[in-house]
C-alpha positions, -999 to +999 in steps of 0.1 A: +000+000+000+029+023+005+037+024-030+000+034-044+000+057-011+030+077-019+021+079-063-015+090-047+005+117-029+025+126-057-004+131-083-019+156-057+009+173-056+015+176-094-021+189-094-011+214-068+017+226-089-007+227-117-026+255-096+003+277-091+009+263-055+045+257-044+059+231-024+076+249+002+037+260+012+031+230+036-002+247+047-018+243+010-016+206+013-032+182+042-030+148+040-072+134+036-066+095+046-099+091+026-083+108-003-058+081-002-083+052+002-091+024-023-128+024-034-155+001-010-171-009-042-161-036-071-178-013-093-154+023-081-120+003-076-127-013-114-134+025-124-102+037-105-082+013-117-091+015-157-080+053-153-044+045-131-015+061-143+005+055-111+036+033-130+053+028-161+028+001-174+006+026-182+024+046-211+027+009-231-007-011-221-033-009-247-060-021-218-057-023-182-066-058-172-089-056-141-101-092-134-134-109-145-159-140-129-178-141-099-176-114-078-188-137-046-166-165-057-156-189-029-123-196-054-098-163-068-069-172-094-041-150-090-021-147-122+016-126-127+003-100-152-016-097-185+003-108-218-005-095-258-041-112-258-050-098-226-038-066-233-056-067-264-093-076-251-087-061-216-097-093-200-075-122-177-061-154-192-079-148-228-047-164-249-034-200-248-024-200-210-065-186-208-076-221-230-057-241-202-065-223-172-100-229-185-097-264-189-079-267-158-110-248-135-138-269-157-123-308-160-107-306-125-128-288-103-158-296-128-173-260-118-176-235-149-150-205-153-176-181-147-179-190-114-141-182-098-128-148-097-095-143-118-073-111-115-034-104-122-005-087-091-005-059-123-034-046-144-010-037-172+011-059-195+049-052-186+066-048-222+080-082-241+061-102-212+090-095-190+082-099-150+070-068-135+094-050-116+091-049-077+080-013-080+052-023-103+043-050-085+039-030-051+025-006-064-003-025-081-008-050-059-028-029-034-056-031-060-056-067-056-060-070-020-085-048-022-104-069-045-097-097-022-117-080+009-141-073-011-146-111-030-143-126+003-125-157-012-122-190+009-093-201-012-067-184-033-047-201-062-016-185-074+001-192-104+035-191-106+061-179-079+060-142-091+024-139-079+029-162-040+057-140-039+037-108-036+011-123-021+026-139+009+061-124+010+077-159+011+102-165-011+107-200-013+108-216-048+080-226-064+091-262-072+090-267-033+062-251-021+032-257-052+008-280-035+014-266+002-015-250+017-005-218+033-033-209+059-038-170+062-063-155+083-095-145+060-084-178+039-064-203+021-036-200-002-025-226-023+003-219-048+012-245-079+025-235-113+014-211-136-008-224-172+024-207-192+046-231-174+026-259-178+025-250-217+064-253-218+066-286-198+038-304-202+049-330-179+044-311-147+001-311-154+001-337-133+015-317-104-008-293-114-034-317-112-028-327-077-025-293-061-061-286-081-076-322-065-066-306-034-083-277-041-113-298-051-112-314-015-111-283+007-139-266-019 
């Protein structure tokens, strides 16, 4: 939150500038904490977020990719960041890693993809597909927790070790800790590799397969 806290503070201050205040003149600006507050509704953080300009995603993205599904979903997929297709259509997991994710949610936990919640650590695609940058990741991710109070979800899936990363702050490799169920206060986290991954080595679907049966079991 520190990140989006501190570009929020930023951008008021430009605007201040833009009024012919100076920044020597601490009484002109007061800090508002609701100024600085995320939106209560899915509806208002969508709207904020479709209109951030807070990191350098923003100058390259052709759409920010906010998340899609059920916005009372007992199940939220957390994926690294958009990529070309998703920046495209403005929507999560639309591409070839989309076809398998789909596949994944509907012949394994035989529940349709409508009904999970799916959202990105960053609503913009970082150029090339390249990871996002820990900047970009901190500042963005804010948005995501915030979507996470408000879905409520009993169990979170991350794909890949980018997005358990910024999610849980542990840094242990993926390879070791896919499958583990990481208990967090309001719910459930349960990492295993990302559909990208899985496209590249096809031999670790199984894996995949397991950590979703697991998933399955504690639905």
């Amino acid at each position: 939150m520190k990140n989006l806290k501190n570009a929020l503070l930023l951008k008021h201050l430009y605007q201040l500038k833009d009024l012919g205040h100076r920044y020597t003149d601490m009484t002109i600006f007061k800090e508002d904490p609701s100024d600085l507050a995320l939106p209560s509704t899915m509806e208002a953080l969508k709207k904020q977020a479709l209109n951030c300009h807070l990191c350098e995603l923003s100058k390259s993205r052709t759409k920010v990719v906010f998340g899609e599904g059920n916005e009372n979903a007992d199940i939220l997929f957390v994926g690294e960041a958009p990529g070309a297709s998703e920046d495209a259509q403005g929507k999560p997991f639309v591409g070839k890693s989309g076809e398998l994710l789909t596949k994944m949610i509907e012949n394994v936990l035989n529940i349709p993809r409508s009904e999970v919640y799916i959202a990105n650590i960053v609503k913009c695609r970082p150029p090339e597909n390249r990871a996002p940058t820990a900047t970009e990741a901190h500042t963005c991710r804010p948005y995501l927790f915030k979507q996470i109070e408000l879905i409520k979800p009993k169990l979170i899936v991350t794909l890949g070790a980018t997005v358990y990363h910024y999610l849980t702050d542990d840094t242990t490799p993926i390879s070791q800790i896919r499958g583990v169920i990481n208990q967090q206060p309001d719910y459930i986290v349960i990492p295993t590799f990302h559909p990208s991954y899985l496209l590249r080595n096809p031999s670790a679907k199984k894996e995949v397969f397991e950590d979703l049966k697991k998933v399955k079991s504690l639905m």
